[in-house]
N, C-alpha and C positions, 0 to 999 in steps of 0.2 A: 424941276422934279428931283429926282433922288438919285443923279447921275456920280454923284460924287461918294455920296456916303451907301448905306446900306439899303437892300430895298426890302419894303415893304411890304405886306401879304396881296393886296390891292392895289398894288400902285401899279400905271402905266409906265413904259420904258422907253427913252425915246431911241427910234432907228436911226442909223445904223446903230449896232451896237460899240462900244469901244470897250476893247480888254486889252490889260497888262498881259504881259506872260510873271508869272509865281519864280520860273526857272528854267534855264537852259536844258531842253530833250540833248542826251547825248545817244550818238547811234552807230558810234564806232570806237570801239578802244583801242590805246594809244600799242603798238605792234613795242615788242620790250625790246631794248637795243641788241645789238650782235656781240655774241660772246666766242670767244677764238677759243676758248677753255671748253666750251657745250662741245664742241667735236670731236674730243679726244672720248666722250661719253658716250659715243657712241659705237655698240656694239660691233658694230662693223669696221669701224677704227681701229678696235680693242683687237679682233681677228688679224687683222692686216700688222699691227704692230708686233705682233705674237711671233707672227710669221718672220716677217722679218728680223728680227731677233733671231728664230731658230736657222732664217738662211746665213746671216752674215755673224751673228756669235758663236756657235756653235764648230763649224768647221776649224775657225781660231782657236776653241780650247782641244781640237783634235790635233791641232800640231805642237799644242805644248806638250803630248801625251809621250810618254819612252815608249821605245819600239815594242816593247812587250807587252807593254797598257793594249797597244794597239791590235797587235796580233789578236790577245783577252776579247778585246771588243769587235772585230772583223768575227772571229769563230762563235761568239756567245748569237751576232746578228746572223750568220748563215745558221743556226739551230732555229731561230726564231722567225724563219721567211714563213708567210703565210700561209703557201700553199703545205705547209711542214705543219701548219698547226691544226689545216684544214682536215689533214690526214689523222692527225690523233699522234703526231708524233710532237710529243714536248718535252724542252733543250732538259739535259741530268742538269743540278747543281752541282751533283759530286762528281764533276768529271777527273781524272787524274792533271797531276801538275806539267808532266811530261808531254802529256798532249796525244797519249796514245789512244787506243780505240779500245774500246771494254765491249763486252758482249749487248748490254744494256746499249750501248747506243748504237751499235749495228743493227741491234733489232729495232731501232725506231727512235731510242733515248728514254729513258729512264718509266716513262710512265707505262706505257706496254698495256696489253690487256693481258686476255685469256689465251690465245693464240698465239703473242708471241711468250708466254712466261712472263713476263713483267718481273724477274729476278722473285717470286712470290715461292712458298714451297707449293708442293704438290699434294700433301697430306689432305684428307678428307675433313669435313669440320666435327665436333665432338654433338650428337645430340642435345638437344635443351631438355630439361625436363619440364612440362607443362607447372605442375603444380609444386615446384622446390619454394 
């Protein structure tokens, strides 16, 4: 019959039937090989390296610093403790060279409100005129 070529609208088939495969079913793709580079991309690497850096470089450019670099940086860090800024007290820029105490930062440092003066005048503000 017509086992070999094409079949026909009519034609009987004979059983069993015998099929080719057209092509290989794939049902798993191939896993992409190991990259020692992907891990450095990883955000979490990226933290940890950060870190590290700030524990083991950081202290090293603190001892190349002159004693007065450091003094600078010891005073500027006790203005800038947190529980200092939690208060509403934050570090002057303009502190004096000498390192003494100005009023401005006894009262709190330089930003100050209403209560403590804030170095602000006292004077009243000037009216606005609605319609100038």
């Amino acid at each position: 019959m017509g086992a070999t070529g094409p079949i026909k609208q009519n034609e009987r088939m004979s059983h069993p039937l015998q099929l080719r495969p057209v092509s290989s079913a794939e049902y798993f793709q191939k896993r992409a090989p190991y990259n020692v580079w992907g891990i450095f991309k990883n955000p979490m690497v990226l933290m940890i390296g950060v870190t590290l850096i700030m524990v083991v470089v950081f202290p090293r450019l603190m001892n190349n610093m002159s004693p007065e670099e450091k003094e600078e940086m010891q005073r500027m860090q006790s203005q800038m403790s947190f529980s200092n800024l939690l208060q509403g007290k934050f570090p002057s820029t303009d502190a004096p060279a000498d390192g003494a105490i100005t009023e401005g930062d006894a009262n709190g440092g330089g930003g100050g409100g209403a209560a403590s003066g804030g170095g602000r005048s006292k004077r009243k503000p000037k009216p606005v005129d609605a319609l100038d």
